[in-house]
N, C-alpha and C positions, 0 to 999 in steps of 0.2 A: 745348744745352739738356739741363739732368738732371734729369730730373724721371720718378717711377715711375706708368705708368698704373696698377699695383696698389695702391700705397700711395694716390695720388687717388681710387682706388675706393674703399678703406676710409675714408677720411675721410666723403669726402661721405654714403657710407651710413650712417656712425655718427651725421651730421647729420642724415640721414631719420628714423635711430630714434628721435634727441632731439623731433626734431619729433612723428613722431607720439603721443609722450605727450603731447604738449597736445594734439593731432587726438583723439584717444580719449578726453578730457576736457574739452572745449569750453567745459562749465558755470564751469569751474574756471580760464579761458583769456583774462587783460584783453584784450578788444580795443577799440580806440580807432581813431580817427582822425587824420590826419594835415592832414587840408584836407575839403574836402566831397568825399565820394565815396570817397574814399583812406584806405583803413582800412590798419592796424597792428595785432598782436597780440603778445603777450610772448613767443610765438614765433619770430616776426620778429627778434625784437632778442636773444633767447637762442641761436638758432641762426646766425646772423651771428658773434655773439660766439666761440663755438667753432669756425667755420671760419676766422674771424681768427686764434684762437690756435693751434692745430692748424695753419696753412697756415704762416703766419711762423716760426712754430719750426723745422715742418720744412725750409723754402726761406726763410731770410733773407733772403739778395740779390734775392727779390722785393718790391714793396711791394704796398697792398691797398687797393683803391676796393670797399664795400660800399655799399650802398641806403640800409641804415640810420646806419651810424658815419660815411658820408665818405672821406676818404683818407689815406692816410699820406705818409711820404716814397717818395722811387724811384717815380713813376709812368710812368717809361719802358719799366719792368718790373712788370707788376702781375699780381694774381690780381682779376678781374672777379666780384663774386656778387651775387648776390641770393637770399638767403636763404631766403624763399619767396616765388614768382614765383602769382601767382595768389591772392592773400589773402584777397578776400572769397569764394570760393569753399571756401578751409580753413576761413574763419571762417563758414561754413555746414553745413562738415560732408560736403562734393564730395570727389570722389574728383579734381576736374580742379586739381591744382599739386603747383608742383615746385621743388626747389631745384638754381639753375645756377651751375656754377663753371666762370671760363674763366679762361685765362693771356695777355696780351699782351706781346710783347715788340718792341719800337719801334714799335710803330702797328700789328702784325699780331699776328692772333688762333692762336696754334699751339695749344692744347687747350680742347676746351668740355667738361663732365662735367655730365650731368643728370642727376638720380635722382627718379621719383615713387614716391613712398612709400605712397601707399594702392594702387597696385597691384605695387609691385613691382619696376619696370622702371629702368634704369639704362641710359643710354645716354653712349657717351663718342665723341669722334674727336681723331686729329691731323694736322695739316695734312700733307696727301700723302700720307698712309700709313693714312686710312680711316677708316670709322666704323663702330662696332657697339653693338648693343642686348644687352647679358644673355650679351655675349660671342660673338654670330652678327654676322656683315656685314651690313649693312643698306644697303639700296637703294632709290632712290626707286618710285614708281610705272609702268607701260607704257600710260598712260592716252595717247590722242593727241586724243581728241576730247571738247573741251569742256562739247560739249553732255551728254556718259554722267559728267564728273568730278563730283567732289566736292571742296568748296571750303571752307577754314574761315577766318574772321578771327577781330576783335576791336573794342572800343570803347574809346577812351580813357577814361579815369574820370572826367577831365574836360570830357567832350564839351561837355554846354551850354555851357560859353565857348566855343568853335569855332565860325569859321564854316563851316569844311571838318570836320563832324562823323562822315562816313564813311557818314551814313545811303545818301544820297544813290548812292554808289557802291556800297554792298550790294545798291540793290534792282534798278540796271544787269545787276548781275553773278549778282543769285539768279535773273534770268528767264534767264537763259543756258544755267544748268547747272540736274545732276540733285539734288544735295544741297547744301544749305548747314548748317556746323555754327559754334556761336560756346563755346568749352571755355574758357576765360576764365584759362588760364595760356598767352602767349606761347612761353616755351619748349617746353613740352611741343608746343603746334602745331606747330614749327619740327621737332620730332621725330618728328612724327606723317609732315610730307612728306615724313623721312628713310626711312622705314620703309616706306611706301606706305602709310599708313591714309587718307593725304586727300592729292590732289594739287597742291592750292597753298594758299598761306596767305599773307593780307595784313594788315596791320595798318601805324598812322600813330600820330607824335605819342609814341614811346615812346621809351627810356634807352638806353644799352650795355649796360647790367646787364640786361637785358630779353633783347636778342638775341643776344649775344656769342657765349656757346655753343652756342647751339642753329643760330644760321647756322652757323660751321662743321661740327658734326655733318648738315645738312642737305646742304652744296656736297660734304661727304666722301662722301656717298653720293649724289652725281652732280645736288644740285637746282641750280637759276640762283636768285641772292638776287642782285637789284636793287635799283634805286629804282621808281617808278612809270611813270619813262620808259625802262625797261631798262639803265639803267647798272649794270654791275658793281659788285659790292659790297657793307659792310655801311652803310644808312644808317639809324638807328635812326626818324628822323620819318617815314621811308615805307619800308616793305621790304614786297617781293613776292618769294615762296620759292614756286616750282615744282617740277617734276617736267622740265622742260626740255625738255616734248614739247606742253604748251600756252601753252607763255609768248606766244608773236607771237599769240593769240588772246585772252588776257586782257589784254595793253597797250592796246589801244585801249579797252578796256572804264574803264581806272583814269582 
């Protein structure tokens, strides 16, 4: 695999830049919807658009599944984004989203590359060889006891159609522990349990484009990413990302 973590560095952040000119001009920024609940901004589809071009030019022999465009050919090999992961929070004017670029190559995720742009942070990993934030290792949490953690999900955007709408399992698991936070960009949580800001983080009912990179960035710096029942793995309709010191005590909770 040849691929430069510095030169993915400079892409993705020159995507943050593009981005936050529409973030710093809101007024001036269509945003629309996509379905009830499922908002899109010109954002979205402007910065997609220059990670497409930018990524293929430079790595041809990969192809590209974005959020907004679809996919191309070569999906065996692909770059995974989602351009900005957390949209009705950009389209508020939150500092919580982020844009995630991952690389799959035969069904396995070898690089994820996050960058939040309203504060700065850029976190990248590659499979076996680590993860870091702003160029530091990054490591999960030494949290052991559930009851002192802190815990962040999410909600699908869709939830009224659900019968499994997630309420139900938040309000199991906020009596449990010390803090509950809901930051409403999935990747950015999946880096937050990299980092130790939050010790687990669950969310149901989402994309690849959603987790792709930020699970790796998360398992790189030592979290367990299951499903609901502990299975290994990334499954994007339920993942549970820990710290791997309270996983056997949130399983029964999910």
């Amino acid at each position: 695999m040849s691929i430069s973590m510095t030169v993915l560095e400079e892409i993705i952040r020159e995507a943050g830049a593009l981005a936050l000119t529409y973030f710093n001009d809101l007024k001036k920024t269509d945003i629309n919807k996509k379905a009830p609940r499922d908002f899109v901004t010109a954002a979205d589809i402007a910065v997609e658009a220059f990670l497409k071009e930018k990524l293929t030019t430079k790595y041809p022999q990969f192809g590209f599944w974005g959020e907004e465009s679809g996919k191309t050919d070569n999906q065996a090999q692909r770059w995974i984004v989602d351009p900005i992961d957390g949209t009705h929070s950009f389209a508020k004017g939150q500092y919580f989203w982020s844009i995630s670029v991952a690389l799959e190559i035969d069904g396995e995720i070898v690089f994820g590359g996050i960058y939040v742009p309203a504060v700065d942070d850029y976190y990248c990993a590659q499979k076996d060889k680590g993860s870091w934030k702003n160029g530091a290792v990054t490591r999960v949490s030494n949290e052991t006891d559930l009851g002192d953690s802190m815990i962040a999900t999410g909600f699908a955007c869709l939830r009224s159609y659900l019968k499994d709408n997630n309420l139900e399992r938040f309000c199991r698991i906020a009596q449990k522990t010390t803090g509950q936070r809901r930051f409403g960009s999935v990747a950015h949580d999946l880096c937050m349990v990299a980092d130790g800001q939050v010790d687990a983080f669950w969310e149901q009912e989402l994309n690849l484009y959603d987790v792709a990179a930020g699970a790796l960035i998360a398992k790189e710096a030592g979290a367990s990413v299951t499903d609901f029942k502990g299975n290994d793995g990334i499954f994007p309709k339920q993942i549970l990302a820990t710290n791997n010191k309270i996983l056997d005590q949130l399983l029964p909770l999910m």
